[in-house]
N, C-alpha and C positions, 0 to 999 in steps of 0.2 A: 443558267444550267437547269436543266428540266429536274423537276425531282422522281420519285419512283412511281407515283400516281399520273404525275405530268407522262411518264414516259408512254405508261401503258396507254392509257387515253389517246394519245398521238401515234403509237405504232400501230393502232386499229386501221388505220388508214395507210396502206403501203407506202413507204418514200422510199423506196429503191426498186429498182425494175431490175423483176428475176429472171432467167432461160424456163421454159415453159416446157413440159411440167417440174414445178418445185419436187427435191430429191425427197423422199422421206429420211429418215434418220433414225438408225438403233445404236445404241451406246452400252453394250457390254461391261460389264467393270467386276470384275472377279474380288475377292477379300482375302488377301493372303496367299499371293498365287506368286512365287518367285520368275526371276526370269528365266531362272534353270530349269522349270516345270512343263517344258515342251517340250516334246522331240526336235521340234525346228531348232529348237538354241542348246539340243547336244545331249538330252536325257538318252540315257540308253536304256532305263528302267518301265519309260513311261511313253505311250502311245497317245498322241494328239491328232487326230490326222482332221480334224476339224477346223482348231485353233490353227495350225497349220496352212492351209486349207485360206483362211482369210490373208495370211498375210504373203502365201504363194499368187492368189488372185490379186491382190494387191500391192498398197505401198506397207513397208514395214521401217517404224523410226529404229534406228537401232541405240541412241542416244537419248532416250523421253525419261522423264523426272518427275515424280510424286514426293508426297509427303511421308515421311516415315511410318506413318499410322493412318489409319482409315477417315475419322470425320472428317480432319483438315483438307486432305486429298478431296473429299468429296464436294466440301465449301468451295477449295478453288477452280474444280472441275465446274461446278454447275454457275458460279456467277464471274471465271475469268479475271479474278483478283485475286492475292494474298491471302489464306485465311484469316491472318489476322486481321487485315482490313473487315471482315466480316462477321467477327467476335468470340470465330469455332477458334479455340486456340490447345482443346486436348481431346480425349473421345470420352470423359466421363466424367461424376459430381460437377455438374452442370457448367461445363465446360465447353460442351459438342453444340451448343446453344446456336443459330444464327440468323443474326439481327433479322429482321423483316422486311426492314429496309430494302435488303437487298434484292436486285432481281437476277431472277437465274433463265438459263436457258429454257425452262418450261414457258415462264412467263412471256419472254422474248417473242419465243417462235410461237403462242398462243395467239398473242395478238398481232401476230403476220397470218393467221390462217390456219395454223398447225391444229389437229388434234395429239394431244399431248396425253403420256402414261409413264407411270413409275410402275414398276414390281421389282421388291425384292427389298434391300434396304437402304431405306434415308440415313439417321443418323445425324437427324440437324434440328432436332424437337421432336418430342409426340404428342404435344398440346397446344392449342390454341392461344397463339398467331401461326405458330411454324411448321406446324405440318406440311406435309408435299401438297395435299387439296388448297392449302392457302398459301402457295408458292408457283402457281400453275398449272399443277399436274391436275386436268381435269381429271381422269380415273387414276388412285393410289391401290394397290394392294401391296402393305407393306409389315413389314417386322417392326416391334417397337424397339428403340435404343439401339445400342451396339449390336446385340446377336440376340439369336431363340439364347434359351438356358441361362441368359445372363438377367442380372435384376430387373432390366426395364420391361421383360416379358412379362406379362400379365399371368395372373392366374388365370385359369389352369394350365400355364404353358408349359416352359420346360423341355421341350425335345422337338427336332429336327423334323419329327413324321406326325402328321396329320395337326400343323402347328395353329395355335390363336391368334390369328391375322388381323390387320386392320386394312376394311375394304371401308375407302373412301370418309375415316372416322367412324366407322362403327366396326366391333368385334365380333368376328367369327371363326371358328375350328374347322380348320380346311381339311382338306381330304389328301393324303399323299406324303410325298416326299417334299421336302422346300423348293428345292432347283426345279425340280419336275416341275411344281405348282407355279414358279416363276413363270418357266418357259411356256407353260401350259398357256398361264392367261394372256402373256403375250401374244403368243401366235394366235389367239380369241381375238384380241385388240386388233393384230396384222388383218385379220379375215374381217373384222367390222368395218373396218375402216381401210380398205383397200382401194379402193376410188376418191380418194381425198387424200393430202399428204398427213403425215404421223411423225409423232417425235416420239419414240419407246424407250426409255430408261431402263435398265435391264442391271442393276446392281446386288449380284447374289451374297448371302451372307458365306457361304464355299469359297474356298475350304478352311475356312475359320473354325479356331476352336468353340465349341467342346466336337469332336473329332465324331460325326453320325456319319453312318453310312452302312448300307445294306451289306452283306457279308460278300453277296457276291461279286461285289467292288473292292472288296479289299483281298480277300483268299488269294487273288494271282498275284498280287505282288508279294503277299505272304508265304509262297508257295515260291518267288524265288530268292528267298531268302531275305528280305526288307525286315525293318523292324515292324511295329505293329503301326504304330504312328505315322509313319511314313506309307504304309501299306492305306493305310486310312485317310491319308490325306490323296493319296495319289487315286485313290477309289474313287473321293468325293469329285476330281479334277476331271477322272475320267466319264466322271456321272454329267459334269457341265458340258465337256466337250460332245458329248452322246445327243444330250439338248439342243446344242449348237447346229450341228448336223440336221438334225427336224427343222430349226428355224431356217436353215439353210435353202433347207427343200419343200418349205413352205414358201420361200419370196421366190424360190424356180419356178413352183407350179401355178402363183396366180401373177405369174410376170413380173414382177416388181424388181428381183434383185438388180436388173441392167443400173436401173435412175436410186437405190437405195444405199447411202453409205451405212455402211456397216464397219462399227468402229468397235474394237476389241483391243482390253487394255486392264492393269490390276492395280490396287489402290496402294502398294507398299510392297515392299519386298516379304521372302519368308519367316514366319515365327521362330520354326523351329529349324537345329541343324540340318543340313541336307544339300542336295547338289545345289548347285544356284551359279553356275556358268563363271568360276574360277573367283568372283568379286568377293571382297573383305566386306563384313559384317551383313546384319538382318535386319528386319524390322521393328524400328524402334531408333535405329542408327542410320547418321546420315551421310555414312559410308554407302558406295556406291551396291551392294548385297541389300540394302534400306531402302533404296530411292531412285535403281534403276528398274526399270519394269517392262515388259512386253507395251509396244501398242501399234496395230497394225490397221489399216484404214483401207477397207475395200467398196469402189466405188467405180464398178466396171465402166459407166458411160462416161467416167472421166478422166479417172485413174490408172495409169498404166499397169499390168502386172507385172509383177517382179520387182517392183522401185524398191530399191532400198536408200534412205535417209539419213545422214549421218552428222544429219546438221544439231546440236543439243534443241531440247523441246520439252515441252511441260503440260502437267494437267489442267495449269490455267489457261493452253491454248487452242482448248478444244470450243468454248464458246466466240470468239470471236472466228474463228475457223467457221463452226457451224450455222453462223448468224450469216458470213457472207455468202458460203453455200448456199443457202436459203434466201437470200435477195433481202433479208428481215435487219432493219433498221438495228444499231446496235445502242446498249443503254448510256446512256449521257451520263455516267461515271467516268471516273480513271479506270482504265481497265490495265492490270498487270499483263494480259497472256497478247501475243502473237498470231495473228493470220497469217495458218500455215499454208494455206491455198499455191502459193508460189512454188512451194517444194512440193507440194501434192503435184504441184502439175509439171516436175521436172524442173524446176528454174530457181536452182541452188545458187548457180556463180554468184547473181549481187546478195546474195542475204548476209547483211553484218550483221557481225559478231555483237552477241549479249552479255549479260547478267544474269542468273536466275537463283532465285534464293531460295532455300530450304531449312525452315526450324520446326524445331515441337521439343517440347519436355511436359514434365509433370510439372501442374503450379497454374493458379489463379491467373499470371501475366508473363510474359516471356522475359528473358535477359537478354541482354546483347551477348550476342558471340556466345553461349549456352547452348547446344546441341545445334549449332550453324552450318550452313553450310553454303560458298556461291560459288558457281560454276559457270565457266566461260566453255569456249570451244574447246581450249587447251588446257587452263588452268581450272586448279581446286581449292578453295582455300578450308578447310575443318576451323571451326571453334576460334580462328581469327588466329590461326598458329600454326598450324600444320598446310604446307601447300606439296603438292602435288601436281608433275605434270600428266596430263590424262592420255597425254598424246604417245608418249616413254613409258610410262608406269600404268595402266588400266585397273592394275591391280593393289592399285596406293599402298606400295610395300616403301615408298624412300620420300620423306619426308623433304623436300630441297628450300625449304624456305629461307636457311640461311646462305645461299648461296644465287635468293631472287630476291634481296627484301625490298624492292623497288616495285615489284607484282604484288607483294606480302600488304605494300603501302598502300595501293592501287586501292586492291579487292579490301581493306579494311576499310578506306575510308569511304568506298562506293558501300558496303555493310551496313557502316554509321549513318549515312544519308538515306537506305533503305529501313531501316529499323526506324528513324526518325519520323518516316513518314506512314509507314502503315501501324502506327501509336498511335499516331496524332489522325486518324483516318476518323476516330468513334470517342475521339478523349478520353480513353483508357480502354478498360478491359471488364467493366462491370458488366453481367447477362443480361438478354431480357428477362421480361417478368414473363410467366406463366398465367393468364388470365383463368380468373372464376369468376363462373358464374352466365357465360357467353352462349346465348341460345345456339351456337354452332358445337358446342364441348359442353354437354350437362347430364350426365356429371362427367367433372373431370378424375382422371386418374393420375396422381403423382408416384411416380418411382424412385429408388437407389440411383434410377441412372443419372437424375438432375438435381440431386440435393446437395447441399454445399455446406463449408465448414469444416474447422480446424479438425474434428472427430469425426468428419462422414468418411465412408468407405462401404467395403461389401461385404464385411466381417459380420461374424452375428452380433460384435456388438457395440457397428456402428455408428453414427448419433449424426443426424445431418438436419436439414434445415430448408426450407422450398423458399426463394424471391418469387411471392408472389401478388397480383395486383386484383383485387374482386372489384368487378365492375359494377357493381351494383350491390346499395345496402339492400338487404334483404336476410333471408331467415334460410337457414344452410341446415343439409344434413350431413354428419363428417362422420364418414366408417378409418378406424385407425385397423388395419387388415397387419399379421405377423405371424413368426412359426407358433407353434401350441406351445403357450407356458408352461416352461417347468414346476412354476409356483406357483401361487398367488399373487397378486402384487395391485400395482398400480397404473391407470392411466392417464396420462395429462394431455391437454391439448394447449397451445397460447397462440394467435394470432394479432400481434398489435397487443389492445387493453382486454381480449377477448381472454382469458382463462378458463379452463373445463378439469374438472379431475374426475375418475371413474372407475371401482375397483371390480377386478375381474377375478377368474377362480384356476387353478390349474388346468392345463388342457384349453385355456380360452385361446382362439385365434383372432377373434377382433373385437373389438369395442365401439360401441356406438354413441354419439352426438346426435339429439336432435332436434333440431330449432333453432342452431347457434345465430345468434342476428350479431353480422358482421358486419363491418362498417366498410363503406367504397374508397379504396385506395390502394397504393400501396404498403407491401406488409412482408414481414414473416413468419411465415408457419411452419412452427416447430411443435413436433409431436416428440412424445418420449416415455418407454417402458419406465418401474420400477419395480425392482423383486428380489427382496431379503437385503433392501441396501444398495444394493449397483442399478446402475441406469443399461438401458439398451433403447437402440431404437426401434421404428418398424419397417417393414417391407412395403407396405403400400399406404397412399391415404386415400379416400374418395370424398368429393367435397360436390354436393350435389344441393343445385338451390331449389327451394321445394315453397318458395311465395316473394 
């Protein structure tokens, strides 16, 4: 079996003969967008006529399956496996992590010939090894961590409009709206690269909290009465779909959209209360309101319009899908997901019937049957105890497992045998390291989003800890960056046998290390407030090798 160097190295060279010209490919992926958030699936509140729009021109699954939350979805989306196989197993305190190892769709269709782009949000490292730039995506422009406003944004971030991006590993304050800015530099990308094929990643941090959006996106639905939240989320939806529409009539006017799948699809069901097309629960739950989501696949030169699909489907079947579209050799791993190619093209009848599994919780490592969920055509099994027929009940109000325990037996013990093996995929569940010191990331920035430990969190106060590995002994400058102390107090650094203490004055925001000579290996670094007795932690560290 080839490994992930072997593969790349060998898919430079085509082994599979494509139909000429190779399709491009954009992959849309909204944050938080339920499946009730169209008009197509029944909103009477809400105008899509874009998102609409793709899955009228084309195929719509009506049946596709994510993960409850964002990173995981996104892990199995981009490398067509399990997340846990790939070590994302939550979206936060360094959990969203994913191995290196693995190859993703960028990297695949990179070395079949692709020019390849992300904008918008990864969500699977922001430091070197794992960034999109070192996962294929030749141009990244992206958000760091889970969202703007959330810890892993860098200072000066903080908000929605005119955000601190990272264009290709390096920081800048973009101009605009986020979505806008997404869609903006995509359709740059589409216009550069229009005579060669593309693979555009298009994953917006919308309509994910914290809830931005220009007033005059939200007033109409406030105006018929919605709450503000909802007015606000349905603003930022109608802000994506507006986007949608320009990309639309950008691939009309330089010819492209005939040969361009254009795949539109949301990584989790809705956060908050609200329509969501009759289904019990939201995101976070892996009730079908959690884990069923829009995804519609329009591909005029090949795909019929109007398909509807009703076969069940998943976010890990997008790359193996996409890899045979593209004539591009697939990676010599086990791949969890399905080529959907069969039912794209009409040809339902033989496709037998699956398994498709669904977990995530809070916690370092998953449990069996803990927030579970595996889903056939017909049947559902919840948490290894509640089954449901999908086919009678859609809306999993009757529990029938006592009256199937023979299915109840089936899907527990096909569970056992899948849990068994996407554990044993990495031999457990410990992160990668976060490297210092890497003339690719110098200096690095560590955030709240990746730090780990029984007391980390996003509270003021607290107290986490980085796995991290310095690649070289050498002489470090460490800035400990935090809100203005109330006090005076103290600062401490520890790396390994490396100690620093350094007192600071009220009002101080950071602290500085300079010279630390750290030693090459792995390690952790733990920073830590102290003032009038209690510990807190900090917001940021910067670890910059300076000889």
């Amino acid at each position: 079996m080839l490994n992930r160097r072997q593969f790349l190295a060998a898919a430079s060279t085509p082994l599979l003969a494509a139909p000429r010209p190779r399709p491009n490919i954009v992959v849309i992926l909204t944050d938080d967008q339920g499946y009730g958030d169209l008009s197509l699936h029944g909103n009477r509140d809400l105008a899509t006529p874009h998102m609409d729009a793709v899955a009228n021109n084309g195929a719509q699954f009506t049946q596709f399956h994510v993960c409850p939350v964002c990173a995981p979805t996104r892990a199995g989306l981009l490398t067509g496996r399990y997340n846990y196989r790939t070590g994302v197993v939550d979206t936060y305190l360094g959990r969203a992590l994913m191995d290196t190892k693995e190859v993703t769709i960028a990297e695949a269709l990179q070395a079949a010939g692709y020019r390849t782009a992300i904008f918008g949000k990864w969500h699977l490292g922001d430091n070197y090894p794992l960034r999109p730039g070192d996962q294929g995506f030749a141009e990244a422009l992206v958000i760091n961590g889970g969202g703007l406003a959330q810890p892993g944004d860098p200072p000066p971030g903080q908000s929605y409009f005119n955000p601190v991006l990272r264009r290709n590993g390096k920081y800048e304050k973009a101009d605009g709206y986020c979505t806008d800015i997404f869609f903006r530099e995509a359709m740059r990308f589409i216009e550069a690269n229009k005579t060669k094929p593309f693979f555009v990643y298009l994953p917006t941090n919308a309509p994910h909290t914290p809830l931005q959006i220009e007033e005059r996106y939200s007033k109409p639905y406030k105006d018929k009465g919605l709450d503000d939240v909802t007015a606000k989320i349905y603003g930022m939806i109608q802000n994506i779909d507006e986007n949608l529409g320009k990309l639309q009539a950008q691939l009309t006017r330089l010819q492209l959209r005939e040969n361009t799948i254009l795949i539109f699809l949301s990584d989790n069901g809705p956060q908050q209360v609200r329509f969501n097309g009759g289904m019990r629960g939201l995101k976070t739950t892996v009730y079908q309101g959690g884990i069923r989501v829009p995804c519609f696949v329009q591909w005029p030169a090949r795909v019929k319009a109007g398909l509807k699909i009703d076969r069940v489907a998943s976010h890990i079947d997008l790359l193996p899908t996409l890899l045979a579209a593209a004539g591009a050799p697939l990676p010599k791993v086990p791949l969890d997901g399905r080529n959907l190619l069969p039912l794209l093209d009409g040809k339902s009848s033989g496709w037998k019937d699956r398994s498709i599994h669904i977990q995530w919780h809070r916690g370092d490592a998953p449990e069996l049957f803990r927030a579970h969920a595996v889903r056939t055509q017909r049947w559902k099994l919840v948490n290894g105890v509640e089954l449901y027929d999908m086919d009678a009940d859609p809306a999993e109000a009757n529990n029938v497992a006592a009256q199937h325990p023979d299915v109840v037996a089936r899907l527990r013990k096909d569970t056992e045998a899948w849990f068994r093996s996407v554990s044993a995929t990495r031999g457990g569940y410990a992160p990668p390291r976060l490297a210092i010191g890497h003339p690719e990331e110098n200096p690095t920035l560590l955030t709240r989003q990746d730090w780990r430990g029984p007391r980390a969190s996003w509270d003021a106060k607290g107290i986490g800890y980085w796995e991290v590995e310095v690649l070289r002994a050498a002489a470090y400058d460490v800035d400990l960056l935090f809100a203005p102390a109330a006090a005076s107090g103290a600062a401490l650094f520890k790396l390994g046998a490396v100690e620093q203490s350094a007192p600071f004055a009220a009002g101080a925001k950071s602290v500085q290390f300079r010279g630390l000579r750290l030693p090459a290996g792995p390690g952790r670094l733990e920073p830590m407030l102290k003032i009038n007795g209690e510990e807190f932690g900090v917001q940021y560290v910067e670890v910059k090798q300076v000889s």
